[in-house]
C-alpha positions as CSV (number, residue, x, y, z in Angstrom):
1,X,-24.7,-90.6,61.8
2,X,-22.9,-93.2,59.5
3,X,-19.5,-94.6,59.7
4,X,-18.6,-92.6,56.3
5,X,-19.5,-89.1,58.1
6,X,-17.6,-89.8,61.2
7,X,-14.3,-90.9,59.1
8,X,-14.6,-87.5,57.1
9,X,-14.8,-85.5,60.3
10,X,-11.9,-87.3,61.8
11,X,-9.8,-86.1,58.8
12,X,-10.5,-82.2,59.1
13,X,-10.1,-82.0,63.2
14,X,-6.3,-82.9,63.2
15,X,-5.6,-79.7,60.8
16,X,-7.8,-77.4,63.0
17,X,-6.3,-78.4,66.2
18,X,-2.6,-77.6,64.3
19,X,-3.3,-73.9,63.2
20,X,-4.7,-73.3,66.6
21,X,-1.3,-74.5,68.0
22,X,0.1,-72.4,66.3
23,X,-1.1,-69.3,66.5
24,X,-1.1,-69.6,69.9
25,X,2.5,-70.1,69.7
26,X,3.1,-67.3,67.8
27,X,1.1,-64.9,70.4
28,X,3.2,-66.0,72.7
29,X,6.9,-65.9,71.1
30,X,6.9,-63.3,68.4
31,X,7.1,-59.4,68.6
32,X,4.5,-56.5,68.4
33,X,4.1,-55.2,64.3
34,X,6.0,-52.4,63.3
35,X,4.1,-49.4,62.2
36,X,5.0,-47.5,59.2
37,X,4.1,-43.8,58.7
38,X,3.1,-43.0,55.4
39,X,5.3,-41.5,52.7
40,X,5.1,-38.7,51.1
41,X,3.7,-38.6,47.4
42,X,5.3,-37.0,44.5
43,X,4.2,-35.5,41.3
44,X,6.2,-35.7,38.3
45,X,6.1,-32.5,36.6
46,X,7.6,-31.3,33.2
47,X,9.5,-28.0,33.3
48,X,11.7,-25.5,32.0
49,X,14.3,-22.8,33.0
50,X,13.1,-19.0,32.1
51,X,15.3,-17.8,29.3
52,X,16.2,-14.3,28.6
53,X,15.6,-13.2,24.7
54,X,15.8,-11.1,22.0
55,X,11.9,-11.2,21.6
56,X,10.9,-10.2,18.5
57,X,7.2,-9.1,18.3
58,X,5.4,-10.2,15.5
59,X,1.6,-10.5,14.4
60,X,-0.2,-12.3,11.8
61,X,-2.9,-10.9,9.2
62,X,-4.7,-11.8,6.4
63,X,-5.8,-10.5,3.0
64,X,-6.1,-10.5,-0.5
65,X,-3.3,-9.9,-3.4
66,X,-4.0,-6.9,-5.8
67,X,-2.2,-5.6,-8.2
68,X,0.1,-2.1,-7.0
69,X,-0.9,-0.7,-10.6
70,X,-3.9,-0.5,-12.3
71,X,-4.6,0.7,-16.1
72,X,-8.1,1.1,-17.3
73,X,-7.9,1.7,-20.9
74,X,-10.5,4.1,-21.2
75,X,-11.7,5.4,-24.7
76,X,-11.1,9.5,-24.6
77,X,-12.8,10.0,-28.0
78,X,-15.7,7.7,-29.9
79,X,-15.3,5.9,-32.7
80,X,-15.0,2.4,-34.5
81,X,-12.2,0.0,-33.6
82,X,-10.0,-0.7,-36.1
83,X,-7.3,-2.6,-34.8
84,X,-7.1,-4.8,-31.6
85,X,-3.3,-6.2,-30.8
86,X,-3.7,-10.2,-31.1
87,X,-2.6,-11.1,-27.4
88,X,-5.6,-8.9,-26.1
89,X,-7.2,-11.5,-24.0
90,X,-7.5,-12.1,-20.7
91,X,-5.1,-13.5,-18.9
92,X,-2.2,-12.8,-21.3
93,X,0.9,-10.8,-20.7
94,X,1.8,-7.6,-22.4
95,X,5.0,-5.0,-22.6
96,X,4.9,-1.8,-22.0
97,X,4.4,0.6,-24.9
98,X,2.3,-1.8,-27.1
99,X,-0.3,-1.0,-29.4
100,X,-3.8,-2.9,-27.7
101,X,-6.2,-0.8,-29.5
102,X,-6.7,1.6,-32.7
103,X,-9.7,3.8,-33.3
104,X,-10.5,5.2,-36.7
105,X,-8.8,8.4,-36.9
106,X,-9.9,9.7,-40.0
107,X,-12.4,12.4,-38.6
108,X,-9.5,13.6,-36.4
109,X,-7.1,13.5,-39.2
110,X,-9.5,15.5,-41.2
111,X,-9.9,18.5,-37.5
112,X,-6.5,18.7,-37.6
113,X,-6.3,19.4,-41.7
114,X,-8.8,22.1,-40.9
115,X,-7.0,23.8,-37.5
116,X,-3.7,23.8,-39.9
117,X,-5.8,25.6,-42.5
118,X,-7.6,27.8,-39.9
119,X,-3.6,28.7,-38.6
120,X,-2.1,29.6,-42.6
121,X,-5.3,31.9,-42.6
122,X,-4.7,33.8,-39.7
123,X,-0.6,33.9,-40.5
124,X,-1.6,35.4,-43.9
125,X,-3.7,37.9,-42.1
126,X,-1.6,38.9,-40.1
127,X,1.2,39.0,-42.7
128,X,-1.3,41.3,-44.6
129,X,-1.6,43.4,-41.6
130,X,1.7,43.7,-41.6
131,X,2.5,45.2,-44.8
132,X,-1.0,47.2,-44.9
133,X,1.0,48.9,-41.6
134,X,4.0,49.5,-43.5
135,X,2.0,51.1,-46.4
136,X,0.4,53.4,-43.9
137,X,3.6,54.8,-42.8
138,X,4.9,55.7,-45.9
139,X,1.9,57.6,-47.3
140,X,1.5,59.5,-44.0
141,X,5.3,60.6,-44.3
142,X,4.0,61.3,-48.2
143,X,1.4,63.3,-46.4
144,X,3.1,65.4,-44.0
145,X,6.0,66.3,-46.6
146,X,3.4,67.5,-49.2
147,X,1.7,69.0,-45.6
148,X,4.9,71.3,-45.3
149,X,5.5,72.3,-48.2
150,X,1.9,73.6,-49.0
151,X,2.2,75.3,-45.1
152,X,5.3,77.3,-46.4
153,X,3.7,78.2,-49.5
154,X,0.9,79.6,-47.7
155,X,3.1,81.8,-45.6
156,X,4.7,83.1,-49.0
157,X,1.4,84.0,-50.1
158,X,-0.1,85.5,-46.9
159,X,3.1,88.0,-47.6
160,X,2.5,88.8,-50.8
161,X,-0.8,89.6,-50.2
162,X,0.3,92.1,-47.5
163,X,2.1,93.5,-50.4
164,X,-0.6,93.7,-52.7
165,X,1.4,91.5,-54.8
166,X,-1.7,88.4,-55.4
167,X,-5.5,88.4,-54.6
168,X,-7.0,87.5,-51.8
169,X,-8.6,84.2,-53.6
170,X,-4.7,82.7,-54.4
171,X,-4.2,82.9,-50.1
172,X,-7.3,80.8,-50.0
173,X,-7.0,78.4,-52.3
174,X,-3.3,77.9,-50.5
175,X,-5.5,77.6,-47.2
176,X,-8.0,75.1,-48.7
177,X,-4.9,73.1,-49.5
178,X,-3.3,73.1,-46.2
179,X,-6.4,71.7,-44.8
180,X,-6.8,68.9,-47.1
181,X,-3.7,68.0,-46.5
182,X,-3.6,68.1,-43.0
183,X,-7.5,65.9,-43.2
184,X,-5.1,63.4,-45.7
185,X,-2.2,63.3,-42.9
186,X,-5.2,62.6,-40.0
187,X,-6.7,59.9,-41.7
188,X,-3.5,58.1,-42.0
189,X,-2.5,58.2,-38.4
190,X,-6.1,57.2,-37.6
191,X,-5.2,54.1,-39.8
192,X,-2.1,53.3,-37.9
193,X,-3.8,53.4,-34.6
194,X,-6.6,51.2,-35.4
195,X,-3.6,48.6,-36.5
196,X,-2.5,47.2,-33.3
197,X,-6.3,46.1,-32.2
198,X,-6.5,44.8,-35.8
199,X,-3.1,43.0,-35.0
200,X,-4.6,41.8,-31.3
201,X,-7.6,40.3,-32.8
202,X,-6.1,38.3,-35.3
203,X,-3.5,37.2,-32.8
204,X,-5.9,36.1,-30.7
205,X,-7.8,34.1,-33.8
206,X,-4.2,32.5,-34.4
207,X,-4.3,31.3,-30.5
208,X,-7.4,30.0,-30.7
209,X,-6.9,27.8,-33.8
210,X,-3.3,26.8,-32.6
211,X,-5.3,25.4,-29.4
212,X,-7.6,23.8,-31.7
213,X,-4.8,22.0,-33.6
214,X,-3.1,21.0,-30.2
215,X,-6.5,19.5,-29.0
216,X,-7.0,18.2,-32.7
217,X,-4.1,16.5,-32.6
218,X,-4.9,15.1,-28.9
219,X,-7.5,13.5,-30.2
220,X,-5.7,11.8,-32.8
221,X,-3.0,10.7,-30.3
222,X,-5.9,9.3,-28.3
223,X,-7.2,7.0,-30.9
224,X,-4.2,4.5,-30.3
225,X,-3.8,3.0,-26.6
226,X,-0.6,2.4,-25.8
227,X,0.4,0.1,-22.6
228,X,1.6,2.8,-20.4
229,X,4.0,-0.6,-17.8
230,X,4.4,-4.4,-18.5
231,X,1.5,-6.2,-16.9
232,X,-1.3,-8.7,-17.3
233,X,-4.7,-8.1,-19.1
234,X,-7.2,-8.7,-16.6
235,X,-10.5,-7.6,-18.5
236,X,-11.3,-6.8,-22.5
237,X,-14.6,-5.7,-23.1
238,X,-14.8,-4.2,-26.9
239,X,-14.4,-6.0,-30.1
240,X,-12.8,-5.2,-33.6
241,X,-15.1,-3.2,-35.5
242,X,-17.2,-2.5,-32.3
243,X,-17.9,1.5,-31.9
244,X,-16.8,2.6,-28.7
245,X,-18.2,5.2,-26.4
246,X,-15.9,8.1,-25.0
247,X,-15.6,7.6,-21.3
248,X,-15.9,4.0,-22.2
249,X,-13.6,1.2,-20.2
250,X,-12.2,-0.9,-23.1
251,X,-9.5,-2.9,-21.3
252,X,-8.0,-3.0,-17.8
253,X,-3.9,-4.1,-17.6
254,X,-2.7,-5.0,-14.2
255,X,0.4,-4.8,-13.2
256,X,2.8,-7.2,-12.6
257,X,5.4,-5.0,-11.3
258,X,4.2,-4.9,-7.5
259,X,1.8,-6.5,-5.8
260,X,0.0,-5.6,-2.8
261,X,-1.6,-7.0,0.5
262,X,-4.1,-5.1,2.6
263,X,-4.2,-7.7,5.6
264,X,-6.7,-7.5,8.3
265,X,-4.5,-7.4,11.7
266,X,-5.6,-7.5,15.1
267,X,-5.2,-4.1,17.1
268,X,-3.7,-5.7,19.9
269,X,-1.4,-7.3,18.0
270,X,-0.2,-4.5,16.1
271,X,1.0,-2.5,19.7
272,X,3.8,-5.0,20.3
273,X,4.9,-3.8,16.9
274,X,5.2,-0.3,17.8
275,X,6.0,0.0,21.4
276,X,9.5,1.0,21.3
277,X,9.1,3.4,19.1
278,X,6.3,5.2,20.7
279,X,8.6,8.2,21.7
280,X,9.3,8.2,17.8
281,X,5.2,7.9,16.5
282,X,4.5,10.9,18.9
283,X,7.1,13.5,17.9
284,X,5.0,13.4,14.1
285,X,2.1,14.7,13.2
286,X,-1.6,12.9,11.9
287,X,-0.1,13.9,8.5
288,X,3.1,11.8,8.8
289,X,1.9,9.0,10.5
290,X,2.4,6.7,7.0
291,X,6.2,7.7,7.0
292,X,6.8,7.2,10.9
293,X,5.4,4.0,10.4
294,X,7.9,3.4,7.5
295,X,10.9,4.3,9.8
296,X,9.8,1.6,12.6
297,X,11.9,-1.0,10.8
298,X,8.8,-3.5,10.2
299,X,10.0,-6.1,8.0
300,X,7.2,-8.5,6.3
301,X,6.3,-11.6,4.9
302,X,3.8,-12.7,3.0
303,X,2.5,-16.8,2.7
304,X,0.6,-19.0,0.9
305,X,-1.0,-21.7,2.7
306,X,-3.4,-24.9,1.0
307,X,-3.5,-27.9,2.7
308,X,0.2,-29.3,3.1
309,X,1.2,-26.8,0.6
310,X,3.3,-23.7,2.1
311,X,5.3,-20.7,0.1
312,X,6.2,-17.4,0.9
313,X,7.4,-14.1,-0.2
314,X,10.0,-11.8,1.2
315,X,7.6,-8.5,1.4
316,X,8.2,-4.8,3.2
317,X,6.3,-2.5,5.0
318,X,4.4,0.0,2.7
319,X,1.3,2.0,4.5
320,X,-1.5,1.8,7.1
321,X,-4.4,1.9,6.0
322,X,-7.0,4.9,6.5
323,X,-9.4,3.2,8.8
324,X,-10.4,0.9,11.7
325,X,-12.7,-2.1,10.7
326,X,-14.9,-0.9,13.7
327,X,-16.8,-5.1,13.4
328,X,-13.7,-7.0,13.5
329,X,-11.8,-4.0,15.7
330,X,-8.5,-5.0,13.1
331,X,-6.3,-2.3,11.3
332,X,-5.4,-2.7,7.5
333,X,-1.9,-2.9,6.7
334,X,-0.7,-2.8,3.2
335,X,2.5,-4.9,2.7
336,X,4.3,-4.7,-1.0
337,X,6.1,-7.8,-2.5
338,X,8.1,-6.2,-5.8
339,X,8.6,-8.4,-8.9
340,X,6.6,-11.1,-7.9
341,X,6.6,-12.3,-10.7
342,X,10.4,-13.1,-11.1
343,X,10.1,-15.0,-7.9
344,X,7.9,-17.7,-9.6
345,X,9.1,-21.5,-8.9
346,X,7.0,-24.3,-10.9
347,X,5.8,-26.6,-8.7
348,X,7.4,-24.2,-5.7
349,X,6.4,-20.7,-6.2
350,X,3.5,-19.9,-8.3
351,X,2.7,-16.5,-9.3
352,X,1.1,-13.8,-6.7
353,X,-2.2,-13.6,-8.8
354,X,-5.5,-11.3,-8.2
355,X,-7.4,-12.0,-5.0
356,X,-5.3,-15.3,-3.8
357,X,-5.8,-15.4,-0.6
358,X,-3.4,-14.9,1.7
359,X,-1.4,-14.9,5.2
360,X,0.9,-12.1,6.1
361,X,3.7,-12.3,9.1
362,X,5.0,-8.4,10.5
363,X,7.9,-8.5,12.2
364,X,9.1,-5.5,14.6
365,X,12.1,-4.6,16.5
366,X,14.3,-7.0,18.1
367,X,13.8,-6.5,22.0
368,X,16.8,-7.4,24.1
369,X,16.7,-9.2,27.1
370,X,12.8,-9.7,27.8
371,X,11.9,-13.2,30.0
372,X,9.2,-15.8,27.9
373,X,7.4,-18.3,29.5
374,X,4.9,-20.7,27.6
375,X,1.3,-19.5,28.1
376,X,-0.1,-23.0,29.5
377,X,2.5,-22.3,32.8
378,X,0.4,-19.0,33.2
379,X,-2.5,-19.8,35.8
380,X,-4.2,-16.8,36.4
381,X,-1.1,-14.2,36.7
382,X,0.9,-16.9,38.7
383,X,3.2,-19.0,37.1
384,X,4.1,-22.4,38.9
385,X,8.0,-21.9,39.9
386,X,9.9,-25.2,42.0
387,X,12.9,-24.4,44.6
388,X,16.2,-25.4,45.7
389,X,14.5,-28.8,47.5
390,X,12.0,-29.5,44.1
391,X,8.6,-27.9,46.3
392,X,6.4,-26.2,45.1
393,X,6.4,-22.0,45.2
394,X,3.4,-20.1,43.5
395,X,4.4,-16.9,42.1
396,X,2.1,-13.8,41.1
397,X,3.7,-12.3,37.9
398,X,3.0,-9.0,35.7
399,X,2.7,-10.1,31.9
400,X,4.0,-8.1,29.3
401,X,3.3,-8.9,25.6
402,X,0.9,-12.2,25.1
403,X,1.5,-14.1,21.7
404,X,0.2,-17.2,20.6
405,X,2.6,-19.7,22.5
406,X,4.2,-17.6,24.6
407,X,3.9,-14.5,26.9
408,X,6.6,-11.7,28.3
409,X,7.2,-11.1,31.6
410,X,7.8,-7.9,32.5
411,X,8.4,-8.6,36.6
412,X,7.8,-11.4,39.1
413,X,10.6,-13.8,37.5
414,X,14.7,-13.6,36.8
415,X,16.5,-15.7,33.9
416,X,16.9,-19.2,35.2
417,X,14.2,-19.7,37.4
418,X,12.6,-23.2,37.1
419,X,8.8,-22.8,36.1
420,X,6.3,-25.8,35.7
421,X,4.7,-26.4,32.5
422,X,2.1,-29.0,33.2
423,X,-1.0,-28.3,34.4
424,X,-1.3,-29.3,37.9
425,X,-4.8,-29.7,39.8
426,X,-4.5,-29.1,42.9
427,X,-1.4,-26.7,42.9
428,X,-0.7,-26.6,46.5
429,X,2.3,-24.6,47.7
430,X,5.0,-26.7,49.1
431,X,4.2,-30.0,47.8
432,X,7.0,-32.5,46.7
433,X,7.9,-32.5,42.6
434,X,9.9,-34.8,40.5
435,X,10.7,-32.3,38.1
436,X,11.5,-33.6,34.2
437,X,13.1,-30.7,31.9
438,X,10.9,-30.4,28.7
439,X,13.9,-29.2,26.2
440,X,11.9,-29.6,23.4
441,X,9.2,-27.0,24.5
442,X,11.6,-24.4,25.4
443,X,13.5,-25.1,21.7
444,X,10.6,-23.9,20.2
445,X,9.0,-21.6,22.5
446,X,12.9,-19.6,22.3
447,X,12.4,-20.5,18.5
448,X,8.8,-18.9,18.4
449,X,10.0,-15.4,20.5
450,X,13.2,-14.7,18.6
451,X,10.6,-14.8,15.1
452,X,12.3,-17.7,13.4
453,X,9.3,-20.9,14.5
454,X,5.3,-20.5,14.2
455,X,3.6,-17.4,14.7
456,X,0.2,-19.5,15.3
C-alpha cells in the first residue's frame, strides 16, 4: 500500500471512532422512547338537518300543442267556387264570421224559386177548396128547403087523393119529386165529406213543399262558409273557380282561443298527485272520474324548453285521457292554456303553435308537515344519521313519495335529525365524523319539495 492510501484512511478513522463514542454514550445516559398509540381517524362528511315541509307533489310530462278547436270547412253541397276571401292562406289569421268561401248558388237560387211556386200552388188549392166547401153548403141548404117543401106538398096530395079530389098520377109525380130531391140533397153531403181528405191531401202537398223550401234554402245558406270563432288557417285545399265535391274538406281553421296539451305522464308519478284525495276519487263513479279529477285542485304549467331558451305558460287542469299507453305504462293528461295567444312576448314568449313540442309541470295539493331527505343520503332504506358525539348511527327508514331530488319519509326520522349526504364507503356504525353543513343543498332540496325549484 502507498503513502497516498494510508493518509486517506487516516482521515476517515477519527470520524468513525467519534460516532461510536457517541452512541455509546447515548445508550448509556438517555431514556427508553415513548410510545404513541395511534389516533383515531376522521372523515369529513357533508350534511344536513331533516326539515319538515309543505311538500307539494308534482310530476313532469310531455306532449304536443293542438289547437282546443278545430273547423274543417267542409263543402255540404257541389258546385264552382266563386269567391275565395283574400287572406285564405295558410298560416294567416281570420275573425270570426268572415266570408272564406262562396259557391255558385244560382241552381239553389233557382230550387228555391220553384219550392216558393210549388207552396202559391198548393195555397191556391187549398183556397179553392175552401170556397168549393162553402158552395157546397149553400146548395145543400138550397136542396133540403126545396126537399121540404116538395115533402109537404106530397102530403097535400096524398089527401086529396083520399078525397077523390086529384088522380093518382099527380101523387106520383109529387113522389118522383121528393126522391129527386132527396138524390140532389145526398149528393151534396157526399161532396162535403169527401172535402176534408181533399183538404188533408193538399195540406200535406203544402208540407212537403214548405220542407222543400226550408231545405232549398239550406242549401243556399250552405254555399257561403262563414268562420264559425277567430283562429288560424292551418290548411286550404280548393281554388277559385275549382268545382268542389260535397263532403269535400276545403279549409281547416284552428283555433286560437285554447290550446291543448295531451302529455305523456308517468303512472307513478301521477299517485303522489292524487293521494289525499283518494277518499274523494272513490265516493264517484267510472262516469265522473273527469270531474273528480277536476276538483283535486291540480294546478299546471306548461314549458318551452330549446337549448338555453326557457318560457312557460300558466295552464289548468282539463281531463284525463281515455287510456293507458300500455308500452310506455304513462297516462295522458290534457292540460288547457286559454288565450295563448295574448300571452305572446317577442323575443320572450312566442306563440303556442301546432305540434311544438313541449314540457308540462302538475302540481297537487300542498301536504303539511312531511320530512324530505336528498335521495343520494338514501342507501338502501337507511339513511346515514350522526349523534350528539359526531359518530356514526345507521338508520333503516320507510320512504314515502320518491321525486327526482328528493324522497318523503314517512317513519324512521323526526325534523332536525342530522343525516349525511356524502357517500361514504365503508359506512361503519360508530365511526368518528367531522360533519360540514351543506346549506346550499338543503336551499334547494326545500326549494325543489315546496314546488318552486326543478322538477328534474
Amino acid at each position: 500500500m502507498d503513502l497516498a492510501g494510508l493518509k486517506r484512511k487516516a482521515l476517515i478513522l477519527p470520524p468513525v471512532l467519534a460516532g461510536v463514542g457517541l452512541l455509546v454514550w447515548l445508550a448509556r445516559s438517555g431514556e427508553a422512547p415513548v410510545q404513541v398509540p395511534p389516533a383515531e381517524s376522521v372523515r369529513p362528511v357533508r350534511v344536513i338537518s331533516v326539515p319538515a315541509v309543505d311538500f307539494v307533489p308534482r310530476a313532469l310530462g310531455y306532449g304536443q300543442v293542438q289547437p282546443g278547436r278545430i273547423w274543417e270547412a267542409v263543402a255540404e253541397v257541389s258546385g264552382r267556387i266563386t269567391e275565395k276571401h283574400p287572406r285564405l292562406e295558410a298560416g294567416e289569421l281570420l275573425t270570426a264570421g268572415e266570408v272564406i268561401l262562396r259557391i255558385d248558388p244560382t241552381d239553389y237560387d233557382l230550387a228555391v224559386e220553384s219550392a216558393r211556386a210549388r207552396i202559391r200552388g198548393a195555397e191556391a188549392a187549398i183556397a179553392e177548396l175552401e170556397v168549393r166547401e162553402a158552395n157546397t153548403r149553400r146548395s145543400l141548404e138550397i136542396e133540403q128547403s126545396g126537399l121540404k117543401l116538395a115533402e109537404t106538398d106530397l102530403t097535400r096530395k096524398r089527401t086529396l087523393l083520399e078525397r077523390g079530389s086529384i088522380s093518382q098520377a099527380s101523387v106520383d109525380e109529387a113522389e118522383r119529386t121528393v126522391l129527386s130531391l132527396r138524390q140532389a140533397a145526398q149528393g151534396q153531403r157526399n161532396a162535403l165529406a169527401l172535402i176534408p181528405a181533399e183538404r188533408e191531401v193538399l195540406m200535406a202537398n203544402l208540407a212537403l213543399y214548405e220542407s222543400e223550401l226550408r231545405q232549398a234554402q239550406r242549401d243556399l245558406d250552405r254555399t257561403e262558409m262563414v268562420t264559425p270563432f277567430t283562429g288560424r288557417v292551418a290548411a286550404v285545399n280548393v281554388e277559385e273557380r275549382q268545382f268542389a265535391q260535397s263532403g269535400q274538406v276545403l279549409a281547416v281553421l284552428d283555433g286560437v282561443d285554447l290550446a291543448e296539451v295531451a302529455a305523456q305522464i308517468p303512472i307513478d308519478r301521477v299517485r303522489p298527485l292524487v293521494a289525499g284525495s283518494a277518499a274523494e276519487l272513490r265516493e264517484v263513479g267510472a262516469e265522473n272520474l273527469s270531474r273528480a279529477f277536476e276538483r283535486l285542485g291540480l294546478s299546471a304549467v306548461v314549458r318551452l324548453v330549446a337549448g338555453d331558451f326557457r318560457t312557460s305558460w300558466p295552464a289548468r287542469f282539463a281531463r284525463i285521457r281515455e287510456a293507458v299507453d300500455p308500452s310506455t305504462r304513462t297516462i295522458g293528461v290534457v292540460v288547457a292554456v286559454d288565450n295563448p295567444y295574448e300571452l305572446v312576448e317577442v323575443g320572450r314568449r312566442p306563440p303556442l303553435a301546432k305540434n311544438m313540442f313541449v314540457e308540462v309541470e302538475l302540481q297537487g295539493r300542498p301536504v303539511p308537515d312531511q320530512l324530505v331527505v336528498p335521495r343520494a343520503a338514501l342507501h338502501d332504506g337507511m339513511v346515514y344519521l350522526v349523534d350528539e358525539r359526531n359518530r356514526l348511527q345507521r338508520r333503516r327508514v320507510s320512504v314515502g313519495v320518491r321525486q327526482s331530488g328528493f324522497a318523503v319519509i314517512e317513519d324512521g326520522l323526526a325534523a332536525g335529525d342530522v343525516i349525511v349526504v356524502t357517500d361514504l364507503a365503508p359506512a361503519i356504525d360508530g365511526m368518528l365524523l367531522a360533519p360540514v353543513p351543506d346549506k346550499e343543498l338543503l336551499d334547494r332540496m326545500i326549494a325543489a319539495a315546496t314546488g318552486q325549484g326543478s322538477v328534474r
